[in-house]
C-alpha positions as CSV (number, residue, x, y, z in Angstrom):
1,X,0.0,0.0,0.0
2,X,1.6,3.8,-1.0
3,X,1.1,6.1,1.4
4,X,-0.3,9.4,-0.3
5,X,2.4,12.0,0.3
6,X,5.1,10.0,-0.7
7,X,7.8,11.4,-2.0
8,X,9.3,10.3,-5.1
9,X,12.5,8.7,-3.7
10,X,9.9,6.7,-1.2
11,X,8.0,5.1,-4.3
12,X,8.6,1.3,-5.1
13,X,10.0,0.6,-8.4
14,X,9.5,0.2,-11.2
15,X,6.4,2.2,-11.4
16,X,5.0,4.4,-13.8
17,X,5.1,8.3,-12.9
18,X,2.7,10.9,-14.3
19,X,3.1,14.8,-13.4
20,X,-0.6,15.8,-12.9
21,X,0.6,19.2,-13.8
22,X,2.3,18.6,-17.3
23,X,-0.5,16.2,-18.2
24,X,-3.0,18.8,-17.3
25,X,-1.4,21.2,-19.4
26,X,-0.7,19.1,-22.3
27,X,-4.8,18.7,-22.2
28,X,-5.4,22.4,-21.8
29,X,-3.0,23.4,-24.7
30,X,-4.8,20.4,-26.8
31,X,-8.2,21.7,-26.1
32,X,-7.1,25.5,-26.9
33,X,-5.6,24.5,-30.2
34,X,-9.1,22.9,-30.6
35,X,-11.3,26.1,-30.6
36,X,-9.7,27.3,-33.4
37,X,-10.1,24.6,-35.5
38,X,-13.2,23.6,-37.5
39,X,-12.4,19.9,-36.6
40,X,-13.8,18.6,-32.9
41,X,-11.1,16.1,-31.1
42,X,-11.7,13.0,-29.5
43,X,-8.9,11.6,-28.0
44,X,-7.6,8.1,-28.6
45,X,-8.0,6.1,-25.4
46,X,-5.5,3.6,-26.0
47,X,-2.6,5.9,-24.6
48,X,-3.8,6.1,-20.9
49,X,-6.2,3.2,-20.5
50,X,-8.1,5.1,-17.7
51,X,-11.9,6.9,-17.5
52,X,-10.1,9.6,-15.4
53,X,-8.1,11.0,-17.7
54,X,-10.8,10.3,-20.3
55,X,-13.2,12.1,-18.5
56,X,-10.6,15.2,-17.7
57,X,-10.4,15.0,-21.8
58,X,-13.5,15.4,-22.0
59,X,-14.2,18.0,-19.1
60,X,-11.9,19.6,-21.5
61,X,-14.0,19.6,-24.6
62,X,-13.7,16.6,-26.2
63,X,-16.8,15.5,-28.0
64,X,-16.1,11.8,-27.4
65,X,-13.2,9.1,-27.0
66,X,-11.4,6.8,-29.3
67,X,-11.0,3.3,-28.8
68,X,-9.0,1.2,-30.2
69,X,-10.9,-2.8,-29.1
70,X,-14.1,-3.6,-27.8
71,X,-12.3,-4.4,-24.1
72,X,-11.5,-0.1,-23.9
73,X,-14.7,0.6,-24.9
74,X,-16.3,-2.0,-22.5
75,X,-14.1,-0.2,-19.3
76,X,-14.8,3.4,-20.5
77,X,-18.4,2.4,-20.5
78,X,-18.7,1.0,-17.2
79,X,-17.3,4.6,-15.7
80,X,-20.0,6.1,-18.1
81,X,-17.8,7.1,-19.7
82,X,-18.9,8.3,-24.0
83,X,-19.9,8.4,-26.9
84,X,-17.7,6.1,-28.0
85,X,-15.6,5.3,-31.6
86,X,-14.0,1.5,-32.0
87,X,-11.4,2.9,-34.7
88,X,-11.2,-0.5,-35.6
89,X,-13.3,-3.8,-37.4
90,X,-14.7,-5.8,-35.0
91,X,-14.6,-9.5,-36.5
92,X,-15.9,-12.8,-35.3
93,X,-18.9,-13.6,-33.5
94,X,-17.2,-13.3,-29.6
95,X,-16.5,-9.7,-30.2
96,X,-19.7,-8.9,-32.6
97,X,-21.8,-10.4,-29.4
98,X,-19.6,-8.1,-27.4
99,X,-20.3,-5.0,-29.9
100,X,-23.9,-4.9,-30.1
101,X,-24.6,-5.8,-26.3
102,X,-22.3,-2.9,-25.7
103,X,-24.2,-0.8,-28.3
104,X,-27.6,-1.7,-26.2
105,X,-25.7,-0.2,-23.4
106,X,-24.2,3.4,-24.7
107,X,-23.9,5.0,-27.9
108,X,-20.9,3.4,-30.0
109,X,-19.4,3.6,-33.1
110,X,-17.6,1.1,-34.9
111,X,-15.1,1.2,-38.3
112,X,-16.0,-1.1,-41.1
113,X,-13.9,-2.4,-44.4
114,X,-15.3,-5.1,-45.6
115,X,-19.0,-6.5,-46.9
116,X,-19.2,-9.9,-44.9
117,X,-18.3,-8.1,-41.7
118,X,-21.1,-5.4,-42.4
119,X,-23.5,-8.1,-42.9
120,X,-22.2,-9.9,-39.7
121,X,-23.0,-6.7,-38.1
122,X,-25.9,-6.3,-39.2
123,X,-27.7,-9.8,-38.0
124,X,-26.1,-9.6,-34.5
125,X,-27.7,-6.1,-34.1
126,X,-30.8,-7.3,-35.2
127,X,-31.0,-10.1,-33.3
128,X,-30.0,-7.7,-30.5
129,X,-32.6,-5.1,-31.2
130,X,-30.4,-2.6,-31.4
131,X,-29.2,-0.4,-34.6
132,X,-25.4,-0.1,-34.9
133,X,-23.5,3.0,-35.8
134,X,-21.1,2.6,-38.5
135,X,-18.0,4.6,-40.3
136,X,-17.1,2.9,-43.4
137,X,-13.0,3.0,-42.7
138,X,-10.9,4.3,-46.2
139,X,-7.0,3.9,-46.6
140,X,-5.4,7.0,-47.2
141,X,-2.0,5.2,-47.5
142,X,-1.5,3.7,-44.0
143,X,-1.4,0.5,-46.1
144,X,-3.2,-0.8,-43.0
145,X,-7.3,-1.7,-42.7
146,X,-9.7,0.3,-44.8
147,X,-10.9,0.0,-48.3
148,X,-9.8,2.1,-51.2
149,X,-10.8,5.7,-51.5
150,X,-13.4,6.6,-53.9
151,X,-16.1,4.0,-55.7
152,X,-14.9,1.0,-53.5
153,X,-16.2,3.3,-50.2
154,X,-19.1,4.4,-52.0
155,X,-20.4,0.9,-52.5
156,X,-19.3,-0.3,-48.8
157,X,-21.5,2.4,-47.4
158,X,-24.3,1.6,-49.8
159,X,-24.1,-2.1,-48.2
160,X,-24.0,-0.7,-44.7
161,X,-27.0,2.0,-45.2
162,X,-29.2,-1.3,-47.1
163,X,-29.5,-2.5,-43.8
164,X,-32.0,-1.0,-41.0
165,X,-30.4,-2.5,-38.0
166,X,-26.9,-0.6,-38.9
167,X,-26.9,3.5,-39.1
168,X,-24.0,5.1,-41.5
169,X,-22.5,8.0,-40.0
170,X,-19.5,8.7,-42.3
171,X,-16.0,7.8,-43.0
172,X,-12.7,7.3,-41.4
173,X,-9.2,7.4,-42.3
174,X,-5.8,7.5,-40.7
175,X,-2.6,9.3,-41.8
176,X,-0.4,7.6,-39.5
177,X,2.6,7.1,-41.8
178,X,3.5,10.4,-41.9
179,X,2.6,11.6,-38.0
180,X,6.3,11.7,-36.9
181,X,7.9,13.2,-39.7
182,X,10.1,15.6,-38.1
183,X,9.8,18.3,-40.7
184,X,6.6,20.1,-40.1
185,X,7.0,21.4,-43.9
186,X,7.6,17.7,-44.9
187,X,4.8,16.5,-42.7
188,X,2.1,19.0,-43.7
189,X,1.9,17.8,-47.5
190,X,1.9,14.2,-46.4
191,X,-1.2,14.8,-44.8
192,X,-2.7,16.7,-46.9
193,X,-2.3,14.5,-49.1
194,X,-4.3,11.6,-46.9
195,X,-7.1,14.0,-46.1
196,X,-7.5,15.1,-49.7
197,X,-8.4,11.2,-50.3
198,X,-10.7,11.2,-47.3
199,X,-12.1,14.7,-48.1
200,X,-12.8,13.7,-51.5
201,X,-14.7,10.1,-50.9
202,X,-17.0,12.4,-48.7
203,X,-17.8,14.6,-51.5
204,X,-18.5,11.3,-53.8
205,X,-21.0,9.7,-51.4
206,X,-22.7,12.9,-50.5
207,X,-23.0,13.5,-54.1
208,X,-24.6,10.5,-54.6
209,X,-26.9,11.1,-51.8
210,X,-25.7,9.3,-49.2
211,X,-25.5,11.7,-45.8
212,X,-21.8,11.7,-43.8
213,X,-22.3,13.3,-40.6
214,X,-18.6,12.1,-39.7
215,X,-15.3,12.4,-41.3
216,X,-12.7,11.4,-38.6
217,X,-9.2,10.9,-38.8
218,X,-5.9,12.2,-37.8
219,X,-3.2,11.8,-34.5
220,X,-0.9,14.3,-32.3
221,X,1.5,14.6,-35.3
222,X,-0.9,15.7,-37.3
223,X,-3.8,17.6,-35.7
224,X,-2.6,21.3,-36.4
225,X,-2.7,20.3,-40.5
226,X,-5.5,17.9,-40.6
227,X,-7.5,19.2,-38.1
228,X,-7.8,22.2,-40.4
229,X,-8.3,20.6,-43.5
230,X,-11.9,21.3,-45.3
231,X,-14.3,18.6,-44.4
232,X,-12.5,16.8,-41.6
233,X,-14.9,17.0,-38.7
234,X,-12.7,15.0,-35.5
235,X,-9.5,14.3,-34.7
236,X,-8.1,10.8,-32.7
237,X,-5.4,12.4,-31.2
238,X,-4.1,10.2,-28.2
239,X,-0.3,10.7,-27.2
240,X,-0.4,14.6,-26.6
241,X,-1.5,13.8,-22.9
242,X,1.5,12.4,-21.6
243,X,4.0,12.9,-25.1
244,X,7.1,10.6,-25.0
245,X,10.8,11.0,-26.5
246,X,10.0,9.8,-30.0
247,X,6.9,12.3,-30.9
248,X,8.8,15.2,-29.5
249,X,11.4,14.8,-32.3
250,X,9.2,16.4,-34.5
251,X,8.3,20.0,-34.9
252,X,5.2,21.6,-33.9
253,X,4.9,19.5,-30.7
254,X,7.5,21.5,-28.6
255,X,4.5,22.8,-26.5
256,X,3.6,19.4,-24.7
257,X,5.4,18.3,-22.4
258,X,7.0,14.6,-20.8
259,X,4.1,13.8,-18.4
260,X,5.1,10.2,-18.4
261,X,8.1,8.3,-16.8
262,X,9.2,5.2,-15.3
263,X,10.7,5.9,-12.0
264,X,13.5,3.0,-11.8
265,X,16.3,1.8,-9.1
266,X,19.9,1.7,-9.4
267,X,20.6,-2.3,-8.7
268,X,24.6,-2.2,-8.7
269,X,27.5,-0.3,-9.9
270,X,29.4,-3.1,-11.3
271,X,32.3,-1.1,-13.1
272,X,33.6,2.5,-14.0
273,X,31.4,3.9,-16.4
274,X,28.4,1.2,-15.6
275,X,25.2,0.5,-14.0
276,X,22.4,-1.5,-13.8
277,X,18.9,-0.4,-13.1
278,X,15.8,-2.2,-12.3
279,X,13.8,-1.4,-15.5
280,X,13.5,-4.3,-18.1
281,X,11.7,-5.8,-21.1
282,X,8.9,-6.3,-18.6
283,X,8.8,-2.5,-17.7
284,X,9.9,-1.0,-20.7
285,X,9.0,-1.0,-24.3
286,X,11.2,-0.6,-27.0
287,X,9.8,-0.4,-30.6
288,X,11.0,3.5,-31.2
289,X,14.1,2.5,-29.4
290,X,15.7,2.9,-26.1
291,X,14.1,5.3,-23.0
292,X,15.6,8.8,-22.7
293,X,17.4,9.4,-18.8
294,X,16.3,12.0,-16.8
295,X,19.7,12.9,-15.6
296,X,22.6,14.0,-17.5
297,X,25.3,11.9,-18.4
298,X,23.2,8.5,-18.1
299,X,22.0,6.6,-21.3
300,X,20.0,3.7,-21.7
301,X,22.3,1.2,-23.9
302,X,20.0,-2.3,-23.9
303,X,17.2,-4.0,-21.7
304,X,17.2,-7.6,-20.5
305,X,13.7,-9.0,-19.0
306,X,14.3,-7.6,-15.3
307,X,17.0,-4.7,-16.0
308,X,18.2,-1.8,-18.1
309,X,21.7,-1.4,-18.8
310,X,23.2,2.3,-18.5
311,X,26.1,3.5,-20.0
312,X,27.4,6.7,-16.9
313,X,29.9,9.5,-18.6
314,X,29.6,12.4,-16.2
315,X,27.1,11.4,-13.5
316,X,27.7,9.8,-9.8
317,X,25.2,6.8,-9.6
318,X,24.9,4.5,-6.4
319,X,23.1,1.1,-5.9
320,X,19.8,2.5,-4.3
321,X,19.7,5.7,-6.4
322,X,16.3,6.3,-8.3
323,X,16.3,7.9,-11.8
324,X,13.5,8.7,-14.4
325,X,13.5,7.2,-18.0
326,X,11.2,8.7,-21.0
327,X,9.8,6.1,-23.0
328,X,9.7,6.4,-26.5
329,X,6.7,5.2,-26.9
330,X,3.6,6.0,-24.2
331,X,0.7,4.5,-25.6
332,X,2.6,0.8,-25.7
333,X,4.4,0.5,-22.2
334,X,1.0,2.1,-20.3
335,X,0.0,-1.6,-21.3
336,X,2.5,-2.7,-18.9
337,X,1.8,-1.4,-15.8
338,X,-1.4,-1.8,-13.1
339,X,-0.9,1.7,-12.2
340,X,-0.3,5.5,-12.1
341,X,1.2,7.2,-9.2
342,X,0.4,10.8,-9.8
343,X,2.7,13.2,-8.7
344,X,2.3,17.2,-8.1
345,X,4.9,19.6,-6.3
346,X,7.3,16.2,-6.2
347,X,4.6,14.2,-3.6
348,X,1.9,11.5,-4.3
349,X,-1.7,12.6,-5.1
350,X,-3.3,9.5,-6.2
351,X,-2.7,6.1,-7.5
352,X,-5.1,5.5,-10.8
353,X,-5.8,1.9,-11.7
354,X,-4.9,1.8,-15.4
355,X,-8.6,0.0,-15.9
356,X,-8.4,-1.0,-19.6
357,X,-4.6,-2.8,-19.1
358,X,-4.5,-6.2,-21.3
359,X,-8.3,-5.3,-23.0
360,X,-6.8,-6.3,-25.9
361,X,-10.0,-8.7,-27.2
């Protein structure tokens, strides 16, 4: 049990810090960019994994939160937590099931790509007696889910709005190739170029009478350029409310700041030059490379499962000293942990369950 009041040197490790002040801000600068935008934001989920912060997002003025799996969605709306947007297909008949009791339950909204799915869909939330809301998904070059741009969309949504127990709101895309270019003059054409595909579906499905309330799309890379782009109406921005070391590399993100770190131990001193800290594989992740130290002089070289090994040029490290690390990714290691400690003015607040941990179904 952590006593509230702690001080940061008291705290167990590892453990996952978040400065309640930095995160705050990064929220209040978010939703001030917002109301100058024509596009709303609702902010993707799948970076804290906890209704708190969801519902400070959208205390804020969000119009909604982004989920990416039926399990966040199911957590968000047990804290009554909503509306709701799966940005994702839900596929096979455990998760449809899931979908359309949730959907009896809170308004949701779930991405589509493909016919067979739609008609899957559609029986479970008949059988349900419920009418699902749908965004037919497009690929704007993600080269991920979605169907092409153009006549391909247009006939998906014509199969979703044939049937009476689904309801077509609009489209979505995703430009997430291009959020962490670091050149905001090479990243702005990029996504121009996405939303000009997305853009231009819309006006081919409204033209053909077919009403899109919703054109949704974009991240924290690109929110300033699609957020402003004719005919986007949301933006899925997610990692602005902590930020981590990889998405401030690029340029027009300088004004959020590191909310997130992993508060780790100094194990052993084994050699000039060396030292071994208590944050692993298991604590860690690694996909856009190694944490960034807190402390001058001290880099993060390689993890094993249980520790982190730190190459020391011009710092004085003991076995028992604690240090913070940066992730470079906070959306993935938040996946790792049980918990927040939430820190303001260097003592514990609160402790928030991270409440959708492992909803990965």
């Amino acid at each position: 049990m952590v006593n509230l009041g702690a001080k940061k040197d008291e705290l167990d490790t590892p453990c996952l810090l978040v400065d309640l002040d930095v995160m705050d801000g990064n929220i209040r600068k978010m939703a001030e960019d917002f109301r100058g935008m024509p596009a709303k934001l609702r902010p993707h989920v799948k970076t804290h994994k906890t209704p708190i912060i969801a519902r400070k997002q959208l205390d804020a003025g969000a119009i909604g939160i982004t989920c990416a799996k039926v399990g966040e969605a199911e957590v968000l709306a047990e804290a009554g937590i909503g509306p709701l947007l799966i940005a994702n297909q839900v596929v096979g008949e455990p998760k449809v099931t899931r979908l359309v009791n949730l959907a009896k339950q809170c308004d949701v909204t779930v991405a589509v790509d493909d016919s067979v799915n739609v008609k899957h869909l559609a029986e479970a939330a008949r059988r349900k007696g419920t009418r699902l809301n749908v965004v037919v998904e497009v690929d704007v070059g993600n080269n991920r889910c979605g169907t092409d741009p153009g006549e391909p969309a247009l006939k998906l949504a014509r199969d979703v709005t044939g049937y009476k127990s689904l309801n077509f709101r609009g489209l979505m895309g995703y430009e997430g190739f291009c959020q962490m270019v670091v050149k905001l003059e090479e990243r702005r054409p990029k996504a121009e170029a996405a939303m000009q595909k997305l853009v231009s579906t819309r006006d081919l499905l409204v033209d053909k009478g077919l009403a899109v309330e919703i054109v949704t799309a974009g991240g924290t890379g690109t929110h300033m350029i699609s957020g402003r782009y004719p005919g986007v109406t949301e933006i899925e921005a997610g990692s602005y409310v902590f930020m981590d070391a990889r998405y401030s590399t690029a340029e027009g993100l300088e004004k959020f700041g590191h909310a997130l770190t992993v508060l780790t131990t100094i194990l052993s001193v084994p050699r000039p030059g060396v030292a071994i800290c208590d944050a692993g594989l298991k604590t860690v992740t690694f996909e856009f490379g190694n944490p960034v130290v807190k402390m001058q002089g001290v880099e993060y070289l390689r993890p094993n499962e249980e520790h982190g090994h730190l190459k020391v040029t011009d710092a004085k490290l003991r076995a028992g000293d604690k240090i913070e690390l940066i992730p470079t990714h906070c959306c993935t290691i938040s996946n790792l942990h049980d918990s927040f400690h939430c820190m303001r003015n260097g003592e514990l607040e609160a402790v928030w369950r991270v409440a959708a941990r492992g909803r990965s179904q």
